[in-house]
C-alpha positions as CSV (number, residue, x, y, z in Angstrom):
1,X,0.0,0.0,0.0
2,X,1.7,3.2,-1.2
3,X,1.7,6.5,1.4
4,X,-1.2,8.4,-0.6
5,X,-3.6,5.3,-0.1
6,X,-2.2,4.5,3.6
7,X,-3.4,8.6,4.2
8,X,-6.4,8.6,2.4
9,X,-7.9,5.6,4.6
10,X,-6.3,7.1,7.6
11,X,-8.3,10.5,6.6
12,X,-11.5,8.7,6.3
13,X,-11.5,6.6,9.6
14,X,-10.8,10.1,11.5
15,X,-13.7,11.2,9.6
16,X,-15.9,8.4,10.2
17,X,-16.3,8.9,14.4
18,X,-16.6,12.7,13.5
19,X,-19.4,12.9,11.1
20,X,-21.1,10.1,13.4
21,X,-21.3,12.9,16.1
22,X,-22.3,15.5,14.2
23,X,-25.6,13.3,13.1
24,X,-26.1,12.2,17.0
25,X,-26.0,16.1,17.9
26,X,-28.2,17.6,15.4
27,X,-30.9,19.2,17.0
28,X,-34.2,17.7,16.1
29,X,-36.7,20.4,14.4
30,X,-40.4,20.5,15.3
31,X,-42.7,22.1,12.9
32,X,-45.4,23.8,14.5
33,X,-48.5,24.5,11.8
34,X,-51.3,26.6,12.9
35,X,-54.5,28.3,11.0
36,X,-54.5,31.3,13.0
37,X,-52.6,34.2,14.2
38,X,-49.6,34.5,16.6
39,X,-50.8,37.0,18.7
40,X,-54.1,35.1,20.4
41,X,-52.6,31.4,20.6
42,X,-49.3,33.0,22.6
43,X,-50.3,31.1,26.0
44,X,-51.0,28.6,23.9
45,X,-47.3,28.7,22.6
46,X,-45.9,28.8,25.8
47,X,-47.9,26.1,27.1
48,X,-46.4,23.7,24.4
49,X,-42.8,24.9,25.1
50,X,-43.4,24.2,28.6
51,X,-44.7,21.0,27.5
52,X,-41.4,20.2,25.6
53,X,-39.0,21.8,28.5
54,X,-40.6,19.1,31.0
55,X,-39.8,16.4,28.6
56,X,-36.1,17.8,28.2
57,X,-36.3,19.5,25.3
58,X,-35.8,23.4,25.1
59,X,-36.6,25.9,22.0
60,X,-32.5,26.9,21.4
61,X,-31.1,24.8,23.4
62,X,-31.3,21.3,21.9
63,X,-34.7,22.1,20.1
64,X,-35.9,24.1,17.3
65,X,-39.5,24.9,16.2
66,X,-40.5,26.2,12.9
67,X,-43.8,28.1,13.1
68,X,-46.4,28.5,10.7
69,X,-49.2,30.4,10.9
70,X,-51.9,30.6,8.1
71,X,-53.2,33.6,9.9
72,X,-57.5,32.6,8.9
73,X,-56.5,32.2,5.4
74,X,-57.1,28.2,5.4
75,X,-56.1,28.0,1.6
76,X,-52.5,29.0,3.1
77,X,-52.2,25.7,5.1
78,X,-51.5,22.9,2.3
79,X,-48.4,25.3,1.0
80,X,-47.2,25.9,4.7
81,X,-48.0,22.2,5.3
82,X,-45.4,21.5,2.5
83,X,-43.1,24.2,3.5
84,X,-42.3,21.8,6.7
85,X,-42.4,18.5,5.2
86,X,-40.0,20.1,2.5
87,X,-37.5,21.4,5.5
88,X,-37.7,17.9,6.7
89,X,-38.8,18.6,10.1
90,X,-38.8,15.5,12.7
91,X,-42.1,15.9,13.7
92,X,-45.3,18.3,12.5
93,X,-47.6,19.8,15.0
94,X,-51.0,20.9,14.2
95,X,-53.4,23.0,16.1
96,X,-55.9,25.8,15.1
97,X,-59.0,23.1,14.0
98,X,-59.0,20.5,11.4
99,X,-57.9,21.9,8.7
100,X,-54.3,22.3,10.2
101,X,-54.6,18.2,10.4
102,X,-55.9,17.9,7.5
103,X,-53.3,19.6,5.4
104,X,-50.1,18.1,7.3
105,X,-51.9,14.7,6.6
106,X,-51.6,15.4,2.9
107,X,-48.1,16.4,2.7
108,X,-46.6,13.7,3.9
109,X,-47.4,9.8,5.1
110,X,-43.6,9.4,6.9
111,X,-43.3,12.5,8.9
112,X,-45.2,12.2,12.5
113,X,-48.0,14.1,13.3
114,X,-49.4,15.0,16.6
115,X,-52.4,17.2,16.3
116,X,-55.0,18.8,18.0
117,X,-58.8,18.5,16.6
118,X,-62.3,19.1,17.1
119,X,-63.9,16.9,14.8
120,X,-64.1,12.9,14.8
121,X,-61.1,12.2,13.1
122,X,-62.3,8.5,12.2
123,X,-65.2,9.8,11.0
124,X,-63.1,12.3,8.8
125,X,-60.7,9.7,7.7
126,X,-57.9,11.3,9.7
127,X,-57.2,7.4,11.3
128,X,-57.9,4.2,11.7
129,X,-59.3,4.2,15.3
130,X,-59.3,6.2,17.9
131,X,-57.6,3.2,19.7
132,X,-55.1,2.4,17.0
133,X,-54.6,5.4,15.0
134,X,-52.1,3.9,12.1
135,X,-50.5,5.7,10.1
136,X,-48.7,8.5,11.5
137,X,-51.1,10.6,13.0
138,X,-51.8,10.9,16.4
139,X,-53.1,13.5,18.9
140,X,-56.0,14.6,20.8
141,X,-59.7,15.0,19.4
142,X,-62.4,17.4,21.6
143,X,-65.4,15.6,19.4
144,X,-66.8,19.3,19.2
145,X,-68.8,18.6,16.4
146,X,-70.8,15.9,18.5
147,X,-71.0,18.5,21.3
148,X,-72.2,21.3,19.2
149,X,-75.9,20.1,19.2
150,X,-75.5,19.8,23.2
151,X,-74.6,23.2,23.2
152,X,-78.3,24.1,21.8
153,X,-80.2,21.7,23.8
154,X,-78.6,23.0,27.3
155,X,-78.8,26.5,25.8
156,X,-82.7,25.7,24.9
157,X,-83.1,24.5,28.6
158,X,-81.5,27.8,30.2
159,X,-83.9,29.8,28.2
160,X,-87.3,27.6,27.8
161,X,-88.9,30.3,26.3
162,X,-87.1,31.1,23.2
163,X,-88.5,30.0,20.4
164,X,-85.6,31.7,18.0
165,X,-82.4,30.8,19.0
166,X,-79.4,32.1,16.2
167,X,-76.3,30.4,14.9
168,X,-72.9,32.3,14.6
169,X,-70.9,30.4,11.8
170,X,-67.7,31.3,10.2
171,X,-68.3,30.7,6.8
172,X,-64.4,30.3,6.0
173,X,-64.6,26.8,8.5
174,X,-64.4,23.8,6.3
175,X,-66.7,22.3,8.8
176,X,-69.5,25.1,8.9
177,X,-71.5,23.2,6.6
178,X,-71.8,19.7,8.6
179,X,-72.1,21.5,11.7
180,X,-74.9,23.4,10.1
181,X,-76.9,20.4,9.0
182,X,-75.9,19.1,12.6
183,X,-77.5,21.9,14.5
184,X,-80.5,22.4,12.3
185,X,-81.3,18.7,13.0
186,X,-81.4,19.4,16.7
187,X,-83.5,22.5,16.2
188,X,-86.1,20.7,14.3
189,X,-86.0,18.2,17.3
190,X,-86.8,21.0,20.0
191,X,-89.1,22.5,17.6
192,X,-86.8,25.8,17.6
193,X,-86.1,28.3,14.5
194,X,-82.2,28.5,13.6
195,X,-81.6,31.5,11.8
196,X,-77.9,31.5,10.4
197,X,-75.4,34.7,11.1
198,X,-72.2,34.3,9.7
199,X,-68.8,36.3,10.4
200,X,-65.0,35.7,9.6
201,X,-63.6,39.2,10.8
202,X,-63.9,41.7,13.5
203,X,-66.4,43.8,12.0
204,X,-68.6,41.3,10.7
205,X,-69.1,39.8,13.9
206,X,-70.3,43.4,15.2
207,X,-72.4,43.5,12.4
208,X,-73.9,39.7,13.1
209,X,-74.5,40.6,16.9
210,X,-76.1,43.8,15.4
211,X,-79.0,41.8,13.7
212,X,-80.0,39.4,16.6
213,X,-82.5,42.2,18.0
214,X,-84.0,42.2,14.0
215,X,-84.5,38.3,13.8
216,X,-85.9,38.2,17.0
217,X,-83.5,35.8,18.8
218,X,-83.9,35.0,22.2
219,X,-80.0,33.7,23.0
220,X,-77.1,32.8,20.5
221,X,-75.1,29.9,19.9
222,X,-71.3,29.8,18.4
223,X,-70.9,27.3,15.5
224,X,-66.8,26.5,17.1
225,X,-64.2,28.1,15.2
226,X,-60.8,28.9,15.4
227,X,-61.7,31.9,14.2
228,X,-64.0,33.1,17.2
229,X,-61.8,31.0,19.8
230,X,-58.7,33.5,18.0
């Protein structure tokens, strides 16, 4: 074996143990997708970071997150969705309703996802089971949608005599219309009217509370959105 080979081997077992290292010490990446805005989900934030920090893992210290924010615009989501799996984060963490789940699922069938949900997400195709997910999402569901038509019948009992009770809807929520249908069903079960008032800014939701006293509505209920809970 001549000197040049004898160095060249000798250059790439130094190397080996080296680049090794470098792989064990990269600091993992969390991408953190949400359909909202910064601002309002900030406890939010911090509650997740403390999450992390009790686990051992610190934003900056051996931890980076890479925030998204879609900021109400839902037709943001699938390209911010793909913005992550493109940077090859280790994990993707959705919160701000469904469609935050729905677009990471999309993107990418390898990457793990742990979400937060309102919806059924067997129902919704989201998993397999709620006891064995598959696939590789995972999280936490609050089965709003289910919950939404107990919202009217307890609001129907706090206020027997209403006869008109309105519906506050977000018409920008992919799952206004289901919850619609959902809601009008238990209406027509109470024997109530549901007129619809719908908002997706500031203004418009001054302008919806502004027309309850014109269709007569005796109490309101709020069609969940992350929208309103922004």
């Amino acid at each position: 074996m001549n000197r040049r080979k004898l160095m060249l081997l000798l250059a790439a077992a130094m190397a080996a143990p080296c680049a090794l290292r470098a792989q064990q010490n990269a600091m993992p990446v969390v991408g953190y997708l949400n359909s909202t805005w910064p601002d309002p989900h900030a406890p939010l934030v911090a509650a997740f970071r403390q999450g992390l920090s009790e686990t051992g893992y610190v934003e900056g210290q051996n931890l980076s997150i890479e925030y998204r924010w879609a900021e109400g615009q839902y037709d943001r989501l699938p390209a911010l969705a793909a913005d992550l799996a493109g940077h090859k984060v280790d994990v993707i963490a959705t919160s701000g309703g469904d469609p935050s789940a729905f677009a990471a699922k999309r993107v990418t069938s390898t990457i793990p996802i742990v979400s937060v949900i309102g919806g059924d997400p067997v129902a919704d195709g989201l998993v397999a089971s709620l006891a064995r997910p598959g696939g590789n999402l995972t999280g936490v569901s609050f089965l709003t949608r289910e919950l939404m038509p107990k919202r009217l019948e307890l609001l129907s009992d706090l206020v027997p005599q209403a006869r008109v009770i309105a519906l506050l809807v977000d018409p920008n929520n992919p799952n206004a219309g289901r919850g619609i249908q959902d809601l009008q069903e238990a209406a027509r079960t109470k024997g109530l009217q549901l007129p619809i008032v719908k908002a997706s800014t500031e203004s418009e939701i001054d302008t919806a509370f502004a027309s309850l006293t014109q269709l007569q509505a005796s109490a309101l209920v709020v069609h969940a959105s992350p929208f309103f809970n922004s």
